[in-house]
N, C-alpha and C positions, 0 to 999 in steps of 0.2 A: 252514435254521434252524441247524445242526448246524455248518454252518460259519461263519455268522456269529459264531454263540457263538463258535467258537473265535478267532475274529479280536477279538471283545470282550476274553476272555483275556487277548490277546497285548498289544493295544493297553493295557488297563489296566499290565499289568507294564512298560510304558514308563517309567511316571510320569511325563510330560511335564507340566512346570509352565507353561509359557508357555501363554496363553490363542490368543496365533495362530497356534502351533505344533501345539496341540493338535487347531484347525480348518485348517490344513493335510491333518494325519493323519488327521483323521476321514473330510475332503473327498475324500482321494483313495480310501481302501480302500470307502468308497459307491459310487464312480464303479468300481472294479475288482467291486465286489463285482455292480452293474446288468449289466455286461460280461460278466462270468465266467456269467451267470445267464441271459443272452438269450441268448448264445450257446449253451449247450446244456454249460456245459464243466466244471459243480458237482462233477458225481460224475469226474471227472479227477484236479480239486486236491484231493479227497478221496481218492482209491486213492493219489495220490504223498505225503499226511498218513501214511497206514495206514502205508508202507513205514517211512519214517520216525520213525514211532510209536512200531512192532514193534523198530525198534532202540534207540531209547532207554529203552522197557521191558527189555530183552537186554542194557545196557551194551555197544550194539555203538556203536562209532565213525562220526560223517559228517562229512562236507566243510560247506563255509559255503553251499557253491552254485556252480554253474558257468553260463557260456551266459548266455540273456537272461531266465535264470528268474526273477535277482537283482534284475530291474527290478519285480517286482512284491511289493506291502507287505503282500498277502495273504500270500503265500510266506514273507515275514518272520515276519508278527505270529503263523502260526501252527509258526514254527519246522522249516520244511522247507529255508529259507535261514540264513544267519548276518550278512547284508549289508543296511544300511538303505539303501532306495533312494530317501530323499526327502534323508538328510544327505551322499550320493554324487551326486546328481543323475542317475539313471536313470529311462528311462522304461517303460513297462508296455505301453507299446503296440509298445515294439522286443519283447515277449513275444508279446502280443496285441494282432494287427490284425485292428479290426471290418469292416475292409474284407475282408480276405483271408480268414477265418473265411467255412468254408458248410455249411449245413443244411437239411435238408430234411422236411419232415414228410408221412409218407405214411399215411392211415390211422390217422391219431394217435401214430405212430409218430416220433419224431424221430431224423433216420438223419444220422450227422456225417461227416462226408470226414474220416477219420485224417490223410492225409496234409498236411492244413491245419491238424492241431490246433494247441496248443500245445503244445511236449515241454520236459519236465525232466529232465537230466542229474542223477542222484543219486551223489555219491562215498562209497563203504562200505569200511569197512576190509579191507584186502584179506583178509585173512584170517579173517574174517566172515563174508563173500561170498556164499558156499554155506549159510551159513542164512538168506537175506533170499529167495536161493531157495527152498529149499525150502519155506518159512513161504510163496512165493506160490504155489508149487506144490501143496501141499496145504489153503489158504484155495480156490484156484479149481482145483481139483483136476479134469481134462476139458479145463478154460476157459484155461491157462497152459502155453506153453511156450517155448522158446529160438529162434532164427530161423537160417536159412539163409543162408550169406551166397555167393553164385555169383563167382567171379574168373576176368576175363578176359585175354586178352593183350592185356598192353600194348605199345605199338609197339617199345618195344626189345625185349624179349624173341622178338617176334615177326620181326623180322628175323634178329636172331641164329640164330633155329631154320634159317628158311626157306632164310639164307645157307649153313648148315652142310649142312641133309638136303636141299636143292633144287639148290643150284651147290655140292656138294660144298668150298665155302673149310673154312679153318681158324678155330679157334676167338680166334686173334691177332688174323688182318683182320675177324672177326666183331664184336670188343671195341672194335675200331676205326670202323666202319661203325654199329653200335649208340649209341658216343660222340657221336658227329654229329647225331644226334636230338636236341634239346633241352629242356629242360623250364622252363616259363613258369610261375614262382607254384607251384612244385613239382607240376606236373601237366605228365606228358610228352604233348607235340605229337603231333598227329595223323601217321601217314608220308606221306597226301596234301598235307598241308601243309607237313612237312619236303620235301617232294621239290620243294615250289615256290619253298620260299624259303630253303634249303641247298644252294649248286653241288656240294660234295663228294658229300653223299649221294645228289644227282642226277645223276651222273657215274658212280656204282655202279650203279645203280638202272638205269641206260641201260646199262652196259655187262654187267649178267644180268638179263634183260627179265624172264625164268622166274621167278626168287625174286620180285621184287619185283608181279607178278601172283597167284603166289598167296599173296602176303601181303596184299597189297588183298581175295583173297576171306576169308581166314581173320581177317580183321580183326574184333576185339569177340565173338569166338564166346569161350564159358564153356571155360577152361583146368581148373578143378577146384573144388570145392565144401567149405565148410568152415562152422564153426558163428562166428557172428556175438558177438562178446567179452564183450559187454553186454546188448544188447537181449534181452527179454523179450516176448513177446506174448498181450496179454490179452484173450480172444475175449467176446462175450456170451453167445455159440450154443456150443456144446459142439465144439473145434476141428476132428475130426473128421467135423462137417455142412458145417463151411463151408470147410474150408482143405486140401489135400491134406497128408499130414501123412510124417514116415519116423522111424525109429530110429535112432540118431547108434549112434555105430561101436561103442561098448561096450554097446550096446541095454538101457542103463538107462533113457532116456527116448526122449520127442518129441521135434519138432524138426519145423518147416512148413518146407513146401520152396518156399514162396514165400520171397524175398528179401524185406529190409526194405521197401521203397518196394512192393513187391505187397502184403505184410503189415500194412501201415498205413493201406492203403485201406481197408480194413476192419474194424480190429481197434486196439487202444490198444496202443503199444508202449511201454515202459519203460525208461529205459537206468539199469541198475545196473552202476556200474562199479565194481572193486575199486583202488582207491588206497593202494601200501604207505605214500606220506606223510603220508594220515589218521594212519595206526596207529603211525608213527614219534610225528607232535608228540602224540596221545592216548598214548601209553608215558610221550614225556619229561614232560608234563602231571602222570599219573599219579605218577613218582618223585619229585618236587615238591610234591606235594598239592595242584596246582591246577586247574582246567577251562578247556580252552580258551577259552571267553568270559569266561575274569576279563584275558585280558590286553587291553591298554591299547597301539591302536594309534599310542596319540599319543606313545608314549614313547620320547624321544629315544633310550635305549641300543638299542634295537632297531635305530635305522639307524647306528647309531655303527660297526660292522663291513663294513655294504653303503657306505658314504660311502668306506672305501679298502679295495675286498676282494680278497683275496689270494688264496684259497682258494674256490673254490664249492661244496666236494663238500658233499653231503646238502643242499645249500640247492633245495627243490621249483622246477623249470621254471630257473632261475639258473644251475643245475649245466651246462647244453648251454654249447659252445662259443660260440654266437654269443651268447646274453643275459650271460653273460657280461662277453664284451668289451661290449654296451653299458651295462651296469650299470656297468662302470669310468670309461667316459667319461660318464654323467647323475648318478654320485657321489647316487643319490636318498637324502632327507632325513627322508622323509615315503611316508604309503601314496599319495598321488595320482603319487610320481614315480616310485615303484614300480610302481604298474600303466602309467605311460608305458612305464619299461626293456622289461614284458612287452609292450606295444602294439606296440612300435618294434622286436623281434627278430625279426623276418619278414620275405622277403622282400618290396620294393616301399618299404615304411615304411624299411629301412636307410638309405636315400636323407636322410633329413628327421635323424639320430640328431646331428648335429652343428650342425645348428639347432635340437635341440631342449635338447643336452646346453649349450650356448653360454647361452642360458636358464635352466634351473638353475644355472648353477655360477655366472654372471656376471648374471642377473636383466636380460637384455638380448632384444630381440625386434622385428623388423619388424612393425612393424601394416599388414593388409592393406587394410582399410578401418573405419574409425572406428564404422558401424554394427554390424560385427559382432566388435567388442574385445573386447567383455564375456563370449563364447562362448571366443576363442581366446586369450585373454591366460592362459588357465592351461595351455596348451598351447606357451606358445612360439611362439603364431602360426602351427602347423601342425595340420589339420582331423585330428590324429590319431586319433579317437573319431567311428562312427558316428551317436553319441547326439548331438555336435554337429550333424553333419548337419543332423540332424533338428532339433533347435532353432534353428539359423540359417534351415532352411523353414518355420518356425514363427512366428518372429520377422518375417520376411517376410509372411507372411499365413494360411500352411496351417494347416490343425487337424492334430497328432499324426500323425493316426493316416494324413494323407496326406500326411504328410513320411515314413513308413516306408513309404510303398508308394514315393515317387519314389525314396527310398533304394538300395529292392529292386530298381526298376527300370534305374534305371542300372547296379547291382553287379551284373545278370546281362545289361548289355547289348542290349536288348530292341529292334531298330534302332525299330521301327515305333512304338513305346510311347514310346521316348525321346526322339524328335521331337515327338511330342504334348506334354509335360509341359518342354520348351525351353520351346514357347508361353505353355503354361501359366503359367510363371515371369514372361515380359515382361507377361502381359498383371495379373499379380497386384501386380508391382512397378506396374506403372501405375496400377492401380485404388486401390490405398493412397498413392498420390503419393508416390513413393521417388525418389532416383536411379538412372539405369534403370542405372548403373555397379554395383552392388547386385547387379541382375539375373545381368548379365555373370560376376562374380564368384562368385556362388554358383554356376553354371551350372560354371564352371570349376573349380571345387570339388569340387561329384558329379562331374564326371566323371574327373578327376585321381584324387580319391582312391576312386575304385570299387576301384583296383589296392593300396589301402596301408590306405585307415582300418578297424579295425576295434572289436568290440564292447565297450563300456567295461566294461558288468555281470560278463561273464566274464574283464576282465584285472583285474581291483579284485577282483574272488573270488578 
């Protein structure tokens, strides 16, 4: 009840005049709100409200929203997001999937898998920070502490050592032989799999048999332990019943010596991150007398600088070298080519940045197929946005919410999963009497862009 009011709130302060805009809005936050409520996951969006709250009651600064939390209009209406996710076209199920949500009732007891929940990344000013802590620190005082985050070796590292203290080399041919490792989508290769499919590295590897064995055993063993930047965890049970617990180094507090992903099986974890950019645009805000939601994304001056920008410094995520250079070449106009610039500076997506920037600046674009224009025509004809995905399996024939699992499925590869839901496709375009070319293409699509598309809610945030 407590939440719904506050989504009444939210919704009223919209003022939506249109009559089928209205029933849009209403439509969806009922449909979010049944979800939120079957699933078990009320009192969630209510503790990530609290934080949130506690800062706008404290004149502490927040972010608009991060991640796929922006897909959802509850989040909006009651002001834990900054991001409308029905005038963005985002969806709620790239948040929450009723498929992938699980629960269990034992005893009358309803017991949730943390690690399924849904999570919200919350942005706090950074120098804030330590009172959003504390305030949860002593709200669940027993019930709340910081998490452990375990780091292990990674394969370059790990040869490095093993080259230097095993076969006595130098730290030159070490720099060299670690070089040759590669890193795919910025995640370094395995050294069983560099040694299969890198001659150099396996020509070392063969010619000090010693290092390269006991680097295969010391492979993934925990290198050293440190407290996790963000994350928070909020117990039911008092953390010391359920969670093994230790004293961080200056033995001011807790700290679970479970890692995140043991910690969330169990427990709700929170990521409070400290953001000096919050606290940058709430200063300039402040010396202006205005609030960040008086400003007006539609207004032209704001892209009149990023159309030929010279300079990046202080510009949030723009500042790095590579968004940069592609923010010179999509010359964005507007906040939708803006969150493309952030879509398209990673690796994989680089690939698509001159078909996408050829688009903007020249309003020109290959259509891939006629059925699915209407999804990629604001993209330049590239599946740059998960959310398409999903709406092109939609549009096809899937409900939502099993257009994010084939999403998921593909984006982590799942051989046995992924062959099932091929089928899936032909036999869905046939049953709706489509061209099976449809089929083909979308098929080609998840899997092409598993390596490049990603999440619209968090590049538009």
């Amino acid at each position: 009840e407590f939440l719904k009011a506050l989504c009444n709130k939210g919704y009223k302060a919209l003022n939506i005049k249109s009559k089928k805009l209205k029933k849009s809005y209403a439509d969806r936050v009922r449909h979010e709100l049944d979800i939120v409520s079957e699933l078990g996951f009320v009192d969630y969006m209510l503790l990530v409200w609290d934080v949130i709250n506690f800062c706008k009651e404290n004149d502490i600064p927040t972010g608009f929203g991060r991640g796929s939390a922006a897909g959802s209009l509850i989040l909006y209406l009651i002001g834990v997001t900054g991001i409308d996710p029905i005038e963005h076209d985002l969806f709620f199920e790239r948040f929450i999937s009723k498929i992938r949500a699980k629960k269990r009732i034992v005893d009358g007891v309803t017991y949730l898998d943390g690690s399924l929940m849904c999570d919200v990344d919350l942005d706090i000013c950074y120098y804030n920070r330590g009172k959003v802590l504390d305030y949860l620190r002593d709200k669940f005082e027993g019930n709340a502490c910081k998490i452990i985050t375990l780091n292990s070796l990674t394969s370059k590292l790990l040869m490095k050592e093993c080259g230097k203290i095993v076969a006595g080399k130098t730290e030159q041919e070490m720099d060299i032989v670690s070089a040759s490792i590669p890193k795919v989508f910025g995640q370094v290769k395995d050294i069983e799999e560099t040694y299969d499919e890198v001659p150099e590295f396996r020509d070392w590897c063969d010619g000090n048999p010693r290092a390269y064995s006991i680097a295969l055993k010391l492979k993934n063993l925990i290198k050293n332990k440190s407290v996790h930047a963000s994350a928070v965890s909020l117990s039911y049970d008092k953390l010391e019943d359920c969670c093994p617990v230790e004293l961080t180094s200056d033995k001011s507090n807790i700290i679970s010596s479970y890692d995140m992903n043991w910690v969330s099986i169990f427990n709700v974890k929170l990521d409070i991150l400290g953001l000096r950019s919050v606290s940058v645009v709430d200063d300039a805000c402040k010396a202006i007398g205005i609030k960040p939601s008086d400003i007006d994304f539609n207004d032209n001056f704001i892209y009149q600088k990023l159309y030929d920008l010279k300079h990046p410094h202080g510009l949030f995520q723009i500042e790095a070298d590579t968004n940069f250079r592609v923010c010179q070449k999509v010359k964005p106009k507007n906040l939708e080519e803006l969150s493309g610039v952030l879509a398209l500076a990673r690796p994989g997506a680089l690939a698509f940045v001159d078909q996408y920037a050829n688009y903007t600046n020249n309003d020109t674009y290959e259509v891939i197929h006629p059925f699915f224009d209407d999804i990629l025509s604001s993209t330049g004809g590239v599946a740059l946005y998960q959310e398409q995905l999903m709406k092109m399996a939609n549009k096809v024939g899937f409900s939502l919410d099993e257009a994010e699992m084939l999403r998921r499925i593909v984006g982590k590869k799942k051989v046995s999963e992924v062959r099932k839901w091929k089928k899936k496709i032909k036999d869905k375009v046939k049953e709706n009497n489509l061209d099976p070319e449809i089929g083909n293409i979308l098929w080609a699509l998840l899997e092409d862009s598993a390596n490049y598309s990603f999440n619209k809610s968090h590049s538009i945030s």
